[in-house]
N, C-alpha and C positions, 0 to 999 in steps of 0.2 A: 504494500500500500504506500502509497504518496504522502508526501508530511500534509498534504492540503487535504486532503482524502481522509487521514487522522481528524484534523483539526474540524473539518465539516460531520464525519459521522456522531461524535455525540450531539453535538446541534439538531441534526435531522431525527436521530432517538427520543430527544429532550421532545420533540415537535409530535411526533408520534404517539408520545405517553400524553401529552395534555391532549391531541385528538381523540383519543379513545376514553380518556375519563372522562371528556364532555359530552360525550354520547349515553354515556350513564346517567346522568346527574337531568335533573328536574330544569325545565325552560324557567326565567326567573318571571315571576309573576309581575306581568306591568298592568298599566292602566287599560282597561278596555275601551274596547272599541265600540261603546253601544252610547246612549242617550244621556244615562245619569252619570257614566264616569265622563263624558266631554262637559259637563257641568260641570261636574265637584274639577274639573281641570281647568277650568276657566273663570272658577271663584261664584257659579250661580247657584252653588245648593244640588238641590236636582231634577230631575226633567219633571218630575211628580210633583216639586213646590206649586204651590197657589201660584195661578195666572197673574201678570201683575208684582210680585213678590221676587225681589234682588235678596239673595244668602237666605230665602225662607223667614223675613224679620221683616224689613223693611219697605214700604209699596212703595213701586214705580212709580214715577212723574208721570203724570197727566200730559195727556197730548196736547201740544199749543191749539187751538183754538185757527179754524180755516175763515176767511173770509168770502165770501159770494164772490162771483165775477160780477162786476156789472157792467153792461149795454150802454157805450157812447149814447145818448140824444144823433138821431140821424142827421148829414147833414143838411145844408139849404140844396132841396131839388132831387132829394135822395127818399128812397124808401126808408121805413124802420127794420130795424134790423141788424145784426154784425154787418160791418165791412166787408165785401169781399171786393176786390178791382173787377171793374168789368161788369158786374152783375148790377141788381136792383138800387143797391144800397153804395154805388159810386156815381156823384153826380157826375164824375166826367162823362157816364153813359147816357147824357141826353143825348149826343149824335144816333143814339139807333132806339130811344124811348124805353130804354130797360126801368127806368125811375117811375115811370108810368105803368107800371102791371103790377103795382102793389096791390092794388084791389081783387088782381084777377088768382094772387098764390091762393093755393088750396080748390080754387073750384075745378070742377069737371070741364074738361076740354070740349065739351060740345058743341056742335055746328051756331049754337047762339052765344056762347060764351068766345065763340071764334070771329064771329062776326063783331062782338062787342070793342074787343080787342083791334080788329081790323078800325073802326070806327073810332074809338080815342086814339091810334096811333094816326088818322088820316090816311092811310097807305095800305095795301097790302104786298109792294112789291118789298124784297128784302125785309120777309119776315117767314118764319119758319120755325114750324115746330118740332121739335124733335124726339119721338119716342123711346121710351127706355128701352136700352140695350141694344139702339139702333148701333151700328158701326160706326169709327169715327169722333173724333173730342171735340169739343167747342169749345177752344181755348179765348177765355173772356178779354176783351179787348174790348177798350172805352172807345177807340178811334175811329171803329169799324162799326161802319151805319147798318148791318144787317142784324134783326132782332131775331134771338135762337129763344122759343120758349121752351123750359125744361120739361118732359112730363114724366108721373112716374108710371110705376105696372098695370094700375087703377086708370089710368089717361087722368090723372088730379094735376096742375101744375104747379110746379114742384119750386120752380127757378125763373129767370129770365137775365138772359145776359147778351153784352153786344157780342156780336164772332161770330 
């Protein structure tokens, strides 16, 4: 044997004898892996404390307290309603009369409810209805004098916007 070959086999025996007595010997018990030890590991008690209840003792803060959103006042020329560009509720959409079919959201698109509409816009060229799930976007544009009314499933109208 080699002086290097001496010098390495007690090393690899030494290595060998703690291999095999750890094969013997019990896994060390740690923290598991379920609901109440990620608790008790994280300072909350456990998964079973009172709802509400920090370390089982103490009740949780109160939630801050949420405010409503509330609805700008429409502006001058504008439907009521959110903002959206383009649609009812933007005066720039007087070019195509979108500010005008405020009256007409919600009703039934009917042959008189169409004629209505034809008559407060003055015009029926560059107007059009559009039925739900037709093909196609109407991307709203204040600039563009063609009125798109929205409808839904029901023929109810839904929307109006310039595009």
């Amino acid at each position: 044997m080699t002086t290097t070959a001496k010098r390495a086999f007690p090393l690899a025996l030494s290595a060998l004898a703690l291999a095999l007595a750890a094969c013997g010997s019990e896994p060390a018990k740690g923290p598991g892996n379920d609901a109440d030890s990620f608790a008790a590991r994280i300072g909350q008690g456990t998964a079973a404390a009172t709802p509400g209840a920090v370390s089982g003792e103490t009740p949780a803060p109160a939630p801050a307290a949420t405010a409503t959103p509330q609805v700008a006042a429409p502006l001058p020329g504008a439907a009521p309603g959110p903002f959206a560009r383009g649609t009812l509720t933007d005066p720039a959409s007087r070019t195509c009369g979108a500010p005008l079919m405020g009256p007409f959201i919600g009703r039934q698109a009917d042959q008189a409810t169409r004629a209505q509409i034809a008559q407060v816009l003055g015009r029926t060229d560059n107007l059009r209805f559009v039925a739900h799930g037709s093909g196609g976007y109407v991307n709203p544009d204040p600039t563009n004098p063609r009125l798109s009314i929205m409808l839904d499933a029901q023929n109810i109208i839904r929307d109006a916007r310039c595009g």
